[in-house]
N, CA, C and O of each residue as an XYZ file, in Angstrom:
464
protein
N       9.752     -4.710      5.581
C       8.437     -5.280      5.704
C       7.425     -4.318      5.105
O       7.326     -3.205      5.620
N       6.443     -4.735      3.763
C       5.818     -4.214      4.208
C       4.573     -3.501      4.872
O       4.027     -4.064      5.820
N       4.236     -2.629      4.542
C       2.837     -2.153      5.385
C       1.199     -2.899      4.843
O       0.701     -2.849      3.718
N       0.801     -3.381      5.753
C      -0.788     -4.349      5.275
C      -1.499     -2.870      5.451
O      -1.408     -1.867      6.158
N      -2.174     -3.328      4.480
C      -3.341     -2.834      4.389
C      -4.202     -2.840      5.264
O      -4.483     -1.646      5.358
N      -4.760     -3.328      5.908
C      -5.289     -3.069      7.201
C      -5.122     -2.254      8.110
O      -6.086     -1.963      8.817
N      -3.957     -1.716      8.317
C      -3.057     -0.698      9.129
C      -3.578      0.915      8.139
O      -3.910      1.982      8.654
N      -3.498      0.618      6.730
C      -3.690      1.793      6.490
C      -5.454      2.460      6.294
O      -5.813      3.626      6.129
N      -6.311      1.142      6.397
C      -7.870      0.897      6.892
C      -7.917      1.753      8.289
O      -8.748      2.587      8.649
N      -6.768      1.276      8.945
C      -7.465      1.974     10.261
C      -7.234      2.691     10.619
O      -7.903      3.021     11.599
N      -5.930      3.745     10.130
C      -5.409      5.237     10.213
C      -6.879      5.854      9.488
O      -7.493      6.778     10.020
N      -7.263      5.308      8.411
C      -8.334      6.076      7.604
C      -9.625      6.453      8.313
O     -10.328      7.462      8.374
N      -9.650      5.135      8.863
C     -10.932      4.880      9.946
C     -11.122      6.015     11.070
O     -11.995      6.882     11.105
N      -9.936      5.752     12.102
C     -10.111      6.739     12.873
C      -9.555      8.498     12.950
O      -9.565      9.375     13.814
N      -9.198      8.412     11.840
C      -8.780      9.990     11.531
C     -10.466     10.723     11.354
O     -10.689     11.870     11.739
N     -11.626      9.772     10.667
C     -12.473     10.393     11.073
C     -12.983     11.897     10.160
O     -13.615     12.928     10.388
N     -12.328     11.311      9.132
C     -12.401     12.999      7.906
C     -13.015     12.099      6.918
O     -13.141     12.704      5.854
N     -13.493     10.762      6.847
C     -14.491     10.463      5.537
C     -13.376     10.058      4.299
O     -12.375      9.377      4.526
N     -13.692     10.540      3.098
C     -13.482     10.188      2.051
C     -12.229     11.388      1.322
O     -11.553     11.279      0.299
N     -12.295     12.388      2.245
C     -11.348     13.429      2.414
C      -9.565     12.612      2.319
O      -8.626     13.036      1.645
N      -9.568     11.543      3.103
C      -8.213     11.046      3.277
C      -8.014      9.653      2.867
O      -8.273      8.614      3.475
N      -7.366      9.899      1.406
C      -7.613      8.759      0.875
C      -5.839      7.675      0.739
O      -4.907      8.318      1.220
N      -5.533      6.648      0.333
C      -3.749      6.538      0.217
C      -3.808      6.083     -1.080
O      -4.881      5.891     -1.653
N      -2.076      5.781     -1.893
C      -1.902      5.265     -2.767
C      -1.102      4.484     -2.598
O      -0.399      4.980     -1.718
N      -0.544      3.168     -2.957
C       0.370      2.081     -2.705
C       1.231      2.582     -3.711
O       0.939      2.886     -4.868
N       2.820      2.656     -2.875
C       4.074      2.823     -3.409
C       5.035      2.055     -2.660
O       5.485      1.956     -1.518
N       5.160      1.499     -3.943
C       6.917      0.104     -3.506
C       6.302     -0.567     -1.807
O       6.873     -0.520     -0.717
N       5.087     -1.095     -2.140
C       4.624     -1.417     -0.730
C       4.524     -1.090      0.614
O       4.460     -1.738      1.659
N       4.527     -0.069      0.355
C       4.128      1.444      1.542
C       2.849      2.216      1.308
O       2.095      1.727      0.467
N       2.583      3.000      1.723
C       1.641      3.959      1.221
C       1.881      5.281      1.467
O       2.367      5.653      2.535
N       1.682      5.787      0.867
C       1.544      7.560      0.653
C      -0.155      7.881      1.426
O      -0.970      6.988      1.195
N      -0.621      8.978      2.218
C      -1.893      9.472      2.696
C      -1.941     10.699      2.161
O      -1.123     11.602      2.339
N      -3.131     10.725      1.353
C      -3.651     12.385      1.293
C      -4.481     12.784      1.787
O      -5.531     12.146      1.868
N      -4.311     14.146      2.372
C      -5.688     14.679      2.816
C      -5.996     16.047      1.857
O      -5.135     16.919      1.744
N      -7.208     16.137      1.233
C      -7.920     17.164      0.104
C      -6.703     17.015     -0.943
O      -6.239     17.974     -1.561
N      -6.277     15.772     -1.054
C      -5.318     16.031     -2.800
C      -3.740     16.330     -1.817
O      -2.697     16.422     -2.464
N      -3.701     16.433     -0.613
C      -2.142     16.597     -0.173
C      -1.867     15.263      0.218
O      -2.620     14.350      0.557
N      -0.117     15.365      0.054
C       0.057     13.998      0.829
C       0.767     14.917      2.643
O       1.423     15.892      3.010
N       0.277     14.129      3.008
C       0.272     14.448      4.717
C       1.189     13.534      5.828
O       1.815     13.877      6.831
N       0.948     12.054      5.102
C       1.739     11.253      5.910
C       1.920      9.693      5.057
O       1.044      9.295      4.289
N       2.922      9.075      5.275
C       3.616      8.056      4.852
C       2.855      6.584      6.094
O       2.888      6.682      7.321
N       2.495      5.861      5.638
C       2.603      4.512      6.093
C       3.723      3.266      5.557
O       3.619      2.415      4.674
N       4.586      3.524      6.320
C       5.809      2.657      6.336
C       6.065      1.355      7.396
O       6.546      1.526      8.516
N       5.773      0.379      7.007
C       6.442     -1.011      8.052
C       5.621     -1.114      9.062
O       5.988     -1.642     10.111
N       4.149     -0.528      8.858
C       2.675     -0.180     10.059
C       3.436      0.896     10.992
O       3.735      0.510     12.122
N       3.673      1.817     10.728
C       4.152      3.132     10.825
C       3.656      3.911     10.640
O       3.435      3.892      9.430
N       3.240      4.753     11.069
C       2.263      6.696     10.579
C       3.467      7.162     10.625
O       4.184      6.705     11.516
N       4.007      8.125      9.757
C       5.113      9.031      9.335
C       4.667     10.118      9.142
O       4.592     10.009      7.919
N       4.301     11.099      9.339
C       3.260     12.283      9.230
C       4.889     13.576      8.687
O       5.993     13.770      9.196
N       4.217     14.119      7.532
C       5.246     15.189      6.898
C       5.208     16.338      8.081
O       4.358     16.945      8.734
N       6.779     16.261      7.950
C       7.037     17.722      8.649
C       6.607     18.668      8.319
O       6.361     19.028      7.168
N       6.365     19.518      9.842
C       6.173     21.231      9.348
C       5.484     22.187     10.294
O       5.628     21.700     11.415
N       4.980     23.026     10.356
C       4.864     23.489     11.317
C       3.635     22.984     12.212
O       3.385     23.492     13.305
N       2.921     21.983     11.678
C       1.582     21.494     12.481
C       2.372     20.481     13.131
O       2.311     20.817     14.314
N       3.098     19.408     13.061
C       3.916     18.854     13.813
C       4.381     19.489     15.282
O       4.121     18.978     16.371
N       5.308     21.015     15.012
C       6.520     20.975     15.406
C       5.556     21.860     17.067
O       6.026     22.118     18.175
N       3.754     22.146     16.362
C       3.282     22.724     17.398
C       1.888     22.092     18.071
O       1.269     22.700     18.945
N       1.553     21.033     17.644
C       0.762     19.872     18.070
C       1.016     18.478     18.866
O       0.355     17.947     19.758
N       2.244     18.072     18.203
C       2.477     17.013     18.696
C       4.472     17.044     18.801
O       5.000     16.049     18.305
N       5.432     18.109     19.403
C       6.733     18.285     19.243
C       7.544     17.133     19.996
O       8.773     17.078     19.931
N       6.654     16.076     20.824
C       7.825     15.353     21.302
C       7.510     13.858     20.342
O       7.822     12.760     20.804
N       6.890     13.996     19.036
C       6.939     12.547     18.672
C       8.084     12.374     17.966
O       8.502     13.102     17.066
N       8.846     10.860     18.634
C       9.582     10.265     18.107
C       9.849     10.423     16.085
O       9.086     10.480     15.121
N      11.061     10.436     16.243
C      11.614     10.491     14.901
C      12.069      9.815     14.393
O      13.059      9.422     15.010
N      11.858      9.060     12.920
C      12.996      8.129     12.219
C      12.712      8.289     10.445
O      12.128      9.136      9.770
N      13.331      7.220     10.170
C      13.213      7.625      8.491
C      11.984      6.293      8.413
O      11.941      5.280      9.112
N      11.040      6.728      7.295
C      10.233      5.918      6.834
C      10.781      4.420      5.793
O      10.213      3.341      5.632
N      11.985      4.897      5.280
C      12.314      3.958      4.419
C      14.264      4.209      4.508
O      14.529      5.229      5.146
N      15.133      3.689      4.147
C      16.304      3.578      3.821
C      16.466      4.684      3.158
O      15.873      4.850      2.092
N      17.677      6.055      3.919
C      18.198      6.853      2.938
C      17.334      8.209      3.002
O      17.771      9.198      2.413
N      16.173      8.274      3.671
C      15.300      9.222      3.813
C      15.388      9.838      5.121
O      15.537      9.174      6.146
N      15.311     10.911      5.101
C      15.339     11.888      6.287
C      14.286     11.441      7.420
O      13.299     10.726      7.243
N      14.709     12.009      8.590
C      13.605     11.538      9.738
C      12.330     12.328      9.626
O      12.253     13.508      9.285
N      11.229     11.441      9.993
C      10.043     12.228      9.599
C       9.572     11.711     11.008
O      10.174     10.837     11.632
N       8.247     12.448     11.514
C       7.790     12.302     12.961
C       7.164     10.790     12.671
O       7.050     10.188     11.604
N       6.945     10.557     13.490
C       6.272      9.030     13.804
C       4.836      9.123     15.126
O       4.654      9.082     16.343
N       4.354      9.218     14.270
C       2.521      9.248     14.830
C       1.698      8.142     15.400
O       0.522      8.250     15.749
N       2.477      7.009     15.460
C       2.077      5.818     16.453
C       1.296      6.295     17.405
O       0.085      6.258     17.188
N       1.692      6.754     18.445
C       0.913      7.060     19.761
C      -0.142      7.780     19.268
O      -1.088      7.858     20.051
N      -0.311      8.479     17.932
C      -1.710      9.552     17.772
C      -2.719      8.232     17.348
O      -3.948      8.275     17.303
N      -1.854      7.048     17.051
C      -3.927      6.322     16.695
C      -4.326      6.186     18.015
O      -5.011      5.172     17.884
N      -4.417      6.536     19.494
C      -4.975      5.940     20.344
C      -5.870      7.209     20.912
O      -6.690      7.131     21.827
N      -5.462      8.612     20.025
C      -6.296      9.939     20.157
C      -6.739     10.269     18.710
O      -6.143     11.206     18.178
N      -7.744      9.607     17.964
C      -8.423      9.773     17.107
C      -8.730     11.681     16.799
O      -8.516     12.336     15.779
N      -9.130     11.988     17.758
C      -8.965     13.851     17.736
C      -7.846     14.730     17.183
O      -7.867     15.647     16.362
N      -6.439     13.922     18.188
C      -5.344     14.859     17.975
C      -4.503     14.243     16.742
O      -3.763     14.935     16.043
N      -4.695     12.923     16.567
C      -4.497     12.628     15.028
C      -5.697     13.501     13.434
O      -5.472     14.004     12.333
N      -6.423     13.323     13.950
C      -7.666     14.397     12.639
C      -6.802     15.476     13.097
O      -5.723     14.977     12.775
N      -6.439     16.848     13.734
C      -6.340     17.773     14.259
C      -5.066     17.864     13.176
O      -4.980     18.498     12.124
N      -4.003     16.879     13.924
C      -2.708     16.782     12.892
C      -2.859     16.625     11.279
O      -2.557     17.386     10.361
N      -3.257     15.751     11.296
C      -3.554     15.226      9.635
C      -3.774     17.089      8.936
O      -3.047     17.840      8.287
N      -5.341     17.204      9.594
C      -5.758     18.921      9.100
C      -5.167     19.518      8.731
O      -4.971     19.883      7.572
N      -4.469     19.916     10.219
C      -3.562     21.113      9.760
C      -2.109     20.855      9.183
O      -1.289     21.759      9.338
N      -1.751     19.778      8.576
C      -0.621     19.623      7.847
C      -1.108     19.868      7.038
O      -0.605     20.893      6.579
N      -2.668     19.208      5.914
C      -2.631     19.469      5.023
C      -2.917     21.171      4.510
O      -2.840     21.534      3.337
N      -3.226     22.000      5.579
C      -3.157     23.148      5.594
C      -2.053     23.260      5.141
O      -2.092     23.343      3.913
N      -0.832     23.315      5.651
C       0.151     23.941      5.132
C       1.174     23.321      4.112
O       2.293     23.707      3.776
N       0.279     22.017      3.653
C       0.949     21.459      2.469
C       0.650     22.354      0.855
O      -0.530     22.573      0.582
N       1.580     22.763      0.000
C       1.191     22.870     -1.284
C       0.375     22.031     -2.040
O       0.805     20.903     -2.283
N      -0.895     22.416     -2.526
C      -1.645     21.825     -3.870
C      -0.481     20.930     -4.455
O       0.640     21.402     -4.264
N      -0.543     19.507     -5.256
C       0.606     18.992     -6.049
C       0.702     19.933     -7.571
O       0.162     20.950     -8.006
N       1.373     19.275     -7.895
C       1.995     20.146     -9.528
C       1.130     19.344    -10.436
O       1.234     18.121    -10.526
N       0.114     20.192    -11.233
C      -0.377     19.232    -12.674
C       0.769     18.530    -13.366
O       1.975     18.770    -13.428
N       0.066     17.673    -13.820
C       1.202     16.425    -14.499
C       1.073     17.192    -15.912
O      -0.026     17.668    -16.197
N       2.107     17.322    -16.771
C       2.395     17.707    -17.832
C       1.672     16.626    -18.826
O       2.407     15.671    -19.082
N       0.683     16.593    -19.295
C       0.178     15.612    -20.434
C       1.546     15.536    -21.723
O       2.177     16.521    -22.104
N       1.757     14.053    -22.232
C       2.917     14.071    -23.029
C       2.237     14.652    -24.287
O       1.059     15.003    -24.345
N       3.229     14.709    -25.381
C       2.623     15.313    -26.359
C       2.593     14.024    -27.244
O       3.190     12.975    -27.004
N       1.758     14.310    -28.349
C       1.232     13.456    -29.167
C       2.002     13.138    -30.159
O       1.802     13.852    -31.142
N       2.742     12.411    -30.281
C       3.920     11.770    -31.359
C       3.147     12.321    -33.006
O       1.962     11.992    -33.062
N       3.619     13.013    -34.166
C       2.886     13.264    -35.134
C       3.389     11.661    -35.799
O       4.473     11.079    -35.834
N       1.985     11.317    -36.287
C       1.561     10.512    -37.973
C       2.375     10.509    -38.467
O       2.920     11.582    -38.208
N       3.137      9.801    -39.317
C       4.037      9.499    -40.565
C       2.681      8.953    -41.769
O       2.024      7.920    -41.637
N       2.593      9.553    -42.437
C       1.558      9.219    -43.542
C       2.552      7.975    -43.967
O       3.774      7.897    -44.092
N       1.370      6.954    -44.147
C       1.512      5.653    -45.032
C       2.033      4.549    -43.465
O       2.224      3.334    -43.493
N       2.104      5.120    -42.711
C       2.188      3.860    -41.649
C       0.682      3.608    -41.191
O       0.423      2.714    -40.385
């Protein structure tokens, strides 16, 4: 199934960081970034929030599963939309300890064949 848009309106909504946390639609899911990181997965109206150490010391008893078929278990942040605080708090400090992404390699420019 997958995730409406609306669901990912209202993770945005009450996380409460503005324009800071924005998503992108993939294979009808979404990806969440916070400052350019991705932080958490919206899967099947699911919060999937990336592992790591803001997880394992904020929120250590949330339920675990895979976001999609074939993918490792990632925490499941359901219960944080009903604490708007300790969800912003989470989101934060994951993207704290997420890496900047990798610049995309611009392709190179195929050379001219004179006379085409």
């Amino acid at each position: 199934m997958a995730t409406e848009r609306s669901f990912v309106d209202y993770i945005t909504e009450i996380a409460g960081v503005g324009s800071r946390l924005t998503c992108k639609r993939l294979f009808g899911e979404y990806a969440l970034y916070l400052d350019g990181k991705v932080v958490a997965f919206a899967c099947d109206n699911s919060l999937f929030i990336k592992p790591s150490r803001a997880v394992a010391t904020l929120a250590p008893d949330l339920p675990q599963g895979p976001p999609y078929p074939g993918a490792k278990d990632y925490p499941i942040a359901d219960e944080l939309l009903d604490d708007p605080d300790a969800l912003r708090r989470l989101l934060v400090e994951t993207a704290e300890l997420m890496p900047l992404p990798k610049a995309k390699k611009r392709a190179k420019a195929k050379p001219r064949v004179a006379g085409r």
